[in-house]
Every structure is written in structure tokens, then in C-alpha cells.
N, C-alpha and C positions, 0 to 999 in steps of 0.2 A: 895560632888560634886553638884555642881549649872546649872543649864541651865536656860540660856533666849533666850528669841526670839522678832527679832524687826520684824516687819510686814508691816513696813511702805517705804519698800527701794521700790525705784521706777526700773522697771526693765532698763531703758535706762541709768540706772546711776552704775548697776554694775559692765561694764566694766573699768571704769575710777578707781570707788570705790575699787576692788580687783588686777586691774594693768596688762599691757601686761603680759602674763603667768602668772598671779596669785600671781605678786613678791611682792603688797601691800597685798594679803593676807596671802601668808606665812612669811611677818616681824609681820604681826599683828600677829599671832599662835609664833611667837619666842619670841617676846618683853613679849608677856602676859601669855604666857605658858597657851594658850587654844584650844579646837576644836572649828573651824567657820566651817560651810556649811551653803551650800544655798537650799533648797527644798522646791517646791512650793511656790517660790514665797517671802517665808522668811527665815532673816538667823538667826542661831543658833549658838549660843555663849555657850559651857558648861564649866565647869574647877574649880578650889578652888572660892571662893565666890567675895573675893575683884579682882582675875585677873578676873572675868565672867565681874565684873561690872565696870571696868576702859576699859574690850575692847569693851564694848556695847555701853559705852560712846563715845569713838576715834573710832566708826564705826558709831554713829549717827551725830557728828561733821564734821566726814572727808563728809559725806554724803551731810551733809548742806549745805558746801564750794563749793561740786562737783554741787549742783543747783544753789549757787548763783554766780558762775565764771565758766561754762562750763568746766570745766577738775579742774587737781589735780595736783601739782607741787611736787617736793622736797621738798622745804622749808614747804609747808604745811601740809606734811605730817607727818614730823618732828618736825616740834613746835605744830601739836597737840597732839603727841605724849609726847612727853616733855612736855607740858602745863596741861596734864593730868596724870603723872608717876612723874611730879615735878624733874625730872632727865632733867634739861635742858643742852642742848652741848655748849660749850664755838663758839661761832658764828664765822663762817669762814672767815677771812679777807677777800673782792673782791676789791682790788686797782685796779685803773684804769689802760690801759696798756697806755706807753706812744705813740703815734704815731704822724704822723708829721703835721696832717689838724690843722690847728687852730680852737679852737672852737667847735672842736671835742670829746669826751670824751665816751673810749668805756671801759669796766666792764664785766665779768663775771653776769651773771643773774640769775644765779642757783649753787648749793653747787656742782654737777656734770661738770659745765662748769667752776668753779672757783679748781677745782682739776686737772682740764683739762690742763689750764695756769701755775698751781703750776706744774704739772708732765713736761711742755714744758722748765720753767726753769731751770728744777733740773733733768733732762735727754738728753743723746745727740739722741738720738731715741725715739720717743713717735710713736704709733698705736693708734688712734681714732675712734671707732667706734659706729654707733648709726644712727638710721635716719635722714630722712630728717629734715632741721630745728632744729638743734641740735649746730649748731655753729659751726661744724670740722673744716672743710676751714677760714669761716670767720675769729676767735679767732685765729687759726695759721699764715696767714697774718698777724696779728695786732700785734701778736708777732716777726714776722719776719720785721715787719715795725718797732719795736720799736729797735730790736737789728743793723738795720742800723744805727737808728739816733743815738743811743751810740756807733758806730762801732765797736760793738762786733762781725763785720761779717764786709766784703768787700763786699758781694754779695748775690742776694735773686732769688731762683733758684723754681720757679714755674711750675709743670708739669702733664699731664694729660694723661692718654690713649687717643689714639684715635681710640674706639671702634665703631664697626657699630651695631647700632639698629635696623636692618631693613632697614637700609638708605646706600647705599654704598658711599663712598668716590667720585666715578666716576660720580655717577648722579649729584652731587654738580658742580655749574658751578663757574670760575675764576681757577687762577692759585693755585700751592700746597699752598700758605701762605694763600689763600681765601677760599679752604678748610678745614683746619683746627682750622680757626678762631671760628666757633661756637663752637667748645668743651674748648676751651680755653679762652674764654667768661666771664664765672663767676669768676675766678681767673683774669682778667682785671679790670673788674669792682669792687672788691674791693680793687684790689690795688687804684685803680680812685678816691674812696671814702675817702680813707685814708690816700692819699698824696697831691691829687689836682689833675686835668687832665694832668695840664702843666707839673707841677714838675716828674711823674712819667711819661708823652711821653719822659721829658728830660732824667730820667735814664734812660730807655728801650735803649734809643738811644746810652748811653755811655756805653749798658751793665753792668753797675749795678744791673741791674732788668734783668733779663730773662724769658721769658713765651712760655715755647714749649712742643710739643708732646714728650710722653715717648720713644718714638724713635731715637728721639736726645739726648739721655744722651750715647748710647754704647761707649764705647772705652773711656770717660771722666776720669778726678779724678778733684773733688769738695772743691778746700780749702777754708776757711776759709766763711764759704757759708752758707745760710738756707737755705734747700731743702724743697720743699713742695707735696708730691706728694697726687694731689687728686684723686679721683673716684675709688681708691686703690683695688673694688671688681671687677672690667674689667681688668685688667693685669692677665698676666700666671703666672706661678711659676718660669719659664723660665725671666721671665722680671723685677720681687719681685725683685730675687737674683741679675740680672744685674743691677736696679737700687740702691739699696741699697751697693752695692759695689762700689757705684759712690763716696761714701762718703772719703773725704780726712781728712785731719788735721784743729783742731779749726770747726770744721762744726758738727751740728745741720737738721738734718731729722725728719720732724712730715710726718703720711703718716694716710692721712683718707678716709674710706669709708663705705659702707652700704651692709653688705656679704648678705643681702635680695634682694639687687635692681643690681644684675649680668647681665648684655648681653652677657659674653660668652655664647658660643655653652653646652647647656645643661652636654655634658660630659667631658664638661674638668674644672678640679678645678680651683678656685679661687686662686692668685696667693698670695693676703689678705688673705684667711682661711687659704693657707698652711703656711704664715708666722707667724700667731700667733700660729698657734702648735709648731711651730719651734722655734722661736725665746724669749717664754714669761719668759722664765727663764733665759735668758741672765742677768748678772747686768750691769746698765745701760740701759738696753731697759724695756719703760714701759707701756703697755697696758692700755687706759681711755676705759671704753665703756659709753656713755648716752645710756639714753632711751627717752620716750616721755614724762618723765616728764622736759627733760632739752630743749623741742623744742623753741622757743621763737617765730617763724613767727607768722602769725595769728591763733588767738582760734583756729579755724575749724583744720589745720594742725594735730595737740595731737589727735581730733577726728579721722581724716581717717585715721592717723598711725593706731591706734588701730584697726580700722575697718579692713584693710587690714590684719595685724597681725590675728585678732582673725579669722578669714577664712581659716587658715591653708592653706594659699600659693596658696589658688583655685584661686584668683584672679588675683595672679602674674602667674601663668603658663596660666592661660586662656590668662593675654596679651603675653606672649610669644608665644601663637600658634596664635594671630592675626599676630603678627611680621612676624612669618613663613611665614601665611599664605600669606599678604603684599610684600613680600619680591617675593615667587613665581609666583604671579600674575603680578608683574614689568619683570623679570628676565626668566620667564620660570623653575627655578631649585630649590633646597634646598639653605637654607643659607650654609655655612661652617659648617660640623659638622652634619648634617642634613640629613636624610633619607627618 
């Protein structure tokens, strides 16, 4: 038995280094069959001689990376890994997805976001889930843009909760379609980016393209259709099952969200959590999750994921009791749900 100890890890860097939950540090303890801890300050690598000293190595290198690039990805987690174990993985194809902008050219970014597109092709149901800046929406759009221009679909069916955050629907001024336009926003805008503004005002208009609240699917059946349901942690279980039953023949459902970043009423389940209990053993339906290594917006993004995660949820219930709080100070009463 061996033990080493690096001394030199900087503390601001262990989170990125060991991974939301710990998931970069329990592949390092699988891949090398060793005990890592962190105490005082340094960590400690024990185990057979040559695994102490290939995982001191792929913990000094991934270390490196994490200072000279602000965070830690997939990919580099893996070709240091492999660059050091000399067990390299045969590299993931990312073809471009076809879509209709000229000039355009959108790919997979990460080995999580490029399983993401492989699982949308090769199932009629895919669940995505993973935070912010992780591609859900984007990538499924681009896929749902790419199966119109091969018309492997008639129809591309865009839809959203329309959950109140503290904001109600009533305080919003204009009519119901003026309402509901900011939740349905970010699913415009990249249809906008992906087709051209003209070309997709023109399908909207021929209903080609559909963009509405989950409330407009009851009583529907969806042929030969991409359905995209986002914000997926704001729906009931009550509304999972309704929309998911929308589905008709020749049709394709990606359904993404973030079961951390919920506005239901504290006691009522996510209508996403109880589908993936439900559902993940179906064949044919196939669960992606990212994490923060698959985020792609700006650097910082990867940072506050983490940050928020490693707080154990203190900082998402604390905004939840501003929201409360917001909500009765306009209103007089509790939200829905609320005591």
C-alpha cells in the first residue's frame, strides 16, 4: 500500500476538481481503484503503487486545466484520463445537425450533448435533464428543425408551462396571447436563429411551427409531429401524463428540464420527477441527463451551477421564500399552496 499527498491544490479549485456531488471524484476512486480524501487542505491518494501514481498524476493535470480554463469539461476529463491510463476511447462522432439558416452550422459540444442528439435520433421519447446552459431546448429545436427540412415530420409542436413565479398572469398587461408570450420566448427565439425570422413568422403563420402553453395540448392527438416540451420541472403529474399522451403516430417527444429550478407550490411533485420514476424503463423512452460539465454559455455559468448545487438547496429555498414573500406583499395572501 502507497500513499501520496499533493499539497499544492488550491481550495477554490476543488470544487470544479472533484465535480457536482463528488462525480469527478468517485470516477477517479473507480477508474484507478484508490482512496482520495481531502484533509487539511491536502489530498491523499493511497492504493497499489502504480494506481497511487497515475491518479496523483490525472489529479495534478485535471488541476492545471481547472486554473488555466476556469472549469473542467467532459472531454477533458476523459482525454486526461486516457492520456494517462493510455486506454484511449474511440472519439465520439458530433456531425453537424442539419437546419435551415444558411451559414449556419450547429454540433454537439460536449460527449453529453452529442449522446443527447444520438439518443433524439434513435428514440421516439427522449427526457433531458441537467441545468441551465446545458443545450435541452436549444439541441432539440435544431433537431426538430432539421427533421422538417427532411420531412420526417409535417409539424414542429413547441410548448411550455405557464407557471407563475411570484408573478401572476393577471398583473401582466395585454390580452391572453400578450401574456403568455414571455414564457414562450426562448423557444421563439431559437426557432428565429435557426430558420431566419421571415421563414419561421411564415410557418407559424401556416401552422407548421406551433408555439403555445401546455394548456393548449388537452384533448389533442399529435401526428406525425416533433413535440418539444420545455421547462418540464413546472408541470403536475396531472399534465406529464396529459401531455405525453398527445403523442400520435410517426411523432417524436424530447421533454427537458431542471427538477432543481421547480415553481410549483413546495408540496406538490414535479410532474418530470414523477415521469422519470415512471417511465425510464419503457423501451423506447430514453433518459440524457448533463451536468455542468456539458454547460456551453459563458465560463462563469459552470461556476454558479456549482456554487448553487454545493449549498445544499439553501439558496434556492431562500429564493423561494423571497417569491413568497413578493407575491404577499403585491396580493395580501399566500401563493397557491402556501400557508
Amino acid at each position: 500500500m502507497t500513499e501520496a499527498t499533493i499539497s499544492t491544490i488550491d481550495p477554490a479549485i476543488v470544487l470544479p476538481l472533484f465535480g457536482a456531488k463528488d462525480q469527478h471524484l468517485r470516477r477517479l476512486r473507480d477508474r484507478f481503484q484508490v482512496s482520495i480524501t481531502l484533509r487539511n487542505g491536502q489530498v491523499r491518494v493511497a492504493g497499489d503503487d502504480q494506481a497511487v501514481a497515475q491518479a496523483t498524476k490525472a489529479i495534478e493535470q485535471l488541476a492545471a486545466i481547472i486554473r488555466q480554463k476556469g472549469g473542467l469539461t467532459p472531454d477533458d476529463f476523459e482525454e486526461t484520463l486516457a492520456q494517462i491510463t493510455g486506454d484511449r476511447p474511440a472519439p465520439r462522432v458530433r456531425e453537424p445537425i442539419d437546419i435551415v439558416q444558411v451559414g449556419r452550422e450547429i454540433r454537439p459540444r460536449t460527449p453529453g450533448q452529442a449522446g443527447y442528439v444520438e439518443a433524439i435520433r434513435s428514440h421516439d421519447v427522449v427526457f433531458a435533464v441537467g441545468p441551465a446552459g446545458t443545450g435541452k431546448t436549444y439541441l432539440a429545436v435544431a433537431m426538430a428543425v432539421e427533421a422538417l427540412k427532411h420531412q420526417a415530420i409535417r409539424k414542429i409542436v413547441l410548448v411550455r408551462p405557464a407557471v407563475e413565479a411570484g408573478e401572476s398572469l393577471g398583473f401582466l398587461p395585454g390580452d391572453l396571447s400578450a401574456k403568455i408570450n414571455p414564457y414562450l420566448r426562448p423557444l421563439l427565439d431559437a426557432i428565429n436563429e435557426m430558420m431566419g425570422f421571415d421563414q419561421a413568422q411564415r410557418l407559424i403563420q401556416q401552422d407548421v411551427i406551433e408555439v403555445a402553453p401546455l394548456a393548449y395540448m388537452r384533448g389533442r392527438t399529435l401526428n406525425q409531429a416533433f413535440i418539444i416540451l420545455d421547462e418540464a420541472q413546472n408541470t403536475t403529474i396531472s399534465q406529464m401524463k396529459m401531455f405525453l399522451t398527445r403523442m400520435g403516430t410517426d411523432s417524436k417527444i424530447v421533454v427537458s428540464g431542471d427538477p432543481t429550478q421547480t415553481d410549483l407550490p413546495s408540496h406538490q411533485r414535479s410532474g418530470l420527477d414523477d415521469a422519470l420514476h415512471r417511465l425510464r424503463k419503457i423501451a423506447g423512452v430514453k433518459v440524457v441527463e448533463l451536468t455542468q460539465g456539458d454547460i456551453v454559455r459563458h465560463r462563469l455559468v459552470q461556476q454558479i451551477v456549482e456554487a448553487y448545487e454545493s449549498s445544499g438547496g439553501e439558496a434556492a429555498e431562500a429564493a423561494r421564500s423571497e417569491i413568497d414573500r413578493s407575491y404577499r406583499r403585491r396580493t395580501g395572501g399566500p401563493r397557491r399552496g402556501q400557508s
